[in-house]
C-alpha positions in Angstrom: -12.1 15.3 34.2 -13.8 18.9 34.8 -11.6 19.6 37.7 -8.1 18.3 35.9 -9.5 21.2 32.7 -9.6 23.4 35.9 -6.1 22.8 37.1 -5.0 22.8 33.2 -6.1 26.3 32.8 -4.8 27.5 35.7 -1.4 26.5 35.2 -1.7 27.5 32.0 -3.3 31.2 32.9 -0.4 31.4 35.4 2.3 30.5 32.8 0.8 33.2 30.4 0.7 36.0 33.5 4.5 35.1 34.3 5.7 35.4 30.7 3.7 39.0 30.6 5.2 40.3 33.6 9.0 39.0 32.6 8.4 41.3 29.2 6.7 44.2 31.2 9.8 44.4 33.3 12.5 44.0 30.4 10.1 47.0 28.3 10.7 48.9 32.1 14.5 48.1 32.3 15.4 49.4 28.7 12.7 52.5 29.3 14.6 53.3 32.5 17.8 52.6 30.5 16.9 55.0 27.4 15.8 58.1 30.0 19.5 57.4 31.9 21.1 57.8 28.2 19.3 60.8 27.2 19.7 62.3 30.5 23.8 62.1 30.3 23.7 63.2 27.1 21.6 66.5 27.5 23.7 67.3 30.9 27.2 66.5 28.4 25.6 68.9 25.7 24.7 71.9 28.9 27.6 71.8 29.9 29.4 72.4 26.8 27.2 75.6 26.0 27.8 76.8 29.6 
């Protein structure tokens, strides 16, 4: 029984660390994203004062 609880946990401490890291990478992708967006837009607004 102690080492099925073991097992148990594990899996379920895995599942938990998985999940985490999926929503870590998708808060990086839209970051990323954002800094691409703002980028354009300040080079589109320099080049209009120039």
């Amino acid at each position: 029984m102690f080492a099925l609880g073991i097992i148990k946990g594990t899996i379920i401490g895995m599942g938990v660390g998985v999940m985490a890291g999926l929503a870590l990478k998708e808060v990086c992708k839209m970051k990323k994203k954002k800094d691409q967006i703002s980028k354009t837009e300040s080079d589109i607004v320099d080049q209009e004062n120039s």
